[in-house]
N, C-alpha and C positions, 0 to 999 in steps of 0.2 A: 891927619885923617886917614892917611893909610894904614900906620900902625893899628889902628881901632877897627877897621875892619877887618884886616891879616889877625887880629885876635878874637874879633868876634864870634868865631867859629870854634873854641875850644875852649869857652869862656867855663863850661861845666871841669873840662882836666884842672884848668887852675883854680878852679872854686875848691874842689877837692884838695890838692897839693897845698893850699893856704888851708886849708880846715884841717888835712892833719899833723902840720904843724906843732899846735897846740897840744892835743894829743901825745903827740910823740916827745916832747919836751916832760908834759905830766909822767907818761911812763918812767923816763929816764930818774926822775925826780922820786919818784915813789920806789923804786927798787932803789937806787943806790941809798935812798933815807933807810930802806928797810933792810938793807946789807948792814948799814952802818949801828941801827939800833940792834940787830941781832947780835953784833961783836960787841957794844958794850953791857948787852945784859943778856947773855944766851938764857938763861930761867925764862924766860918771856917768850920764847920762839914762837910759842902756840898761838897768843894771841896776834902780837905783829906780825906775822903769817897770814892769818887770818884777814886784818887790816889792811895789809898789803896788798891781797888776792883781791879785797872787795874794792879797794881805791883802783887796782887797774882794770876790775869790771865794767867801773862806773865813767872812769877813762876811755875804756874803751869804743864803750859806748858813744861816745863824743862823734868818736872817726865813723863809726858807722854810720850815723847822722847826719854827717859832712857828706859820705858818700852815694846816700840816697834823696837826701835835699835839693841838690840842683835838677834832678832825675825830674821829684814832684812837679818841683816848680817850672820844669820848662812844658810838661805836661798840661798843667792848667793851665795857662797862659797862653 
């Protein structure tokens, strides 16, 4: 019971630290996939570039989400 109180008070930092997680793995994934497609087919630069840019946007977006979620929700509540 004490643990659960002693963390009940930054239950929002770790909600965040596990939310971007996720995120940060995705990025890691999408650039080194996009490093790696670029050196087998450098003619393609443009479009994989492209791919790349819009998969870590949509990535990103994740963390941000993470970030302002617990905010809402302790808001209404």
């Amino acid at each position: 019971m004490d643990v659960l109180a002693a963390v009940s008070g930054n239950v929002t930092a770790i909600g965040y630290g596990l939310a971007a997680i996720g995120p940060g793995i995705g990025v890691g994934i999408i650039f080194g996939q996009g490093v790696q497609a670029i050196a087998r087919q450098p003619e393609a630069y443009p479009l994989i570039r492209q791919n790349m840019l819009l998969g870590f946007v949509l990535t990103e977006a994740l963390a941000l989400i993470g970030l302002v979620a617990p905010f809402l929700f302790r808001t209404i509540t």
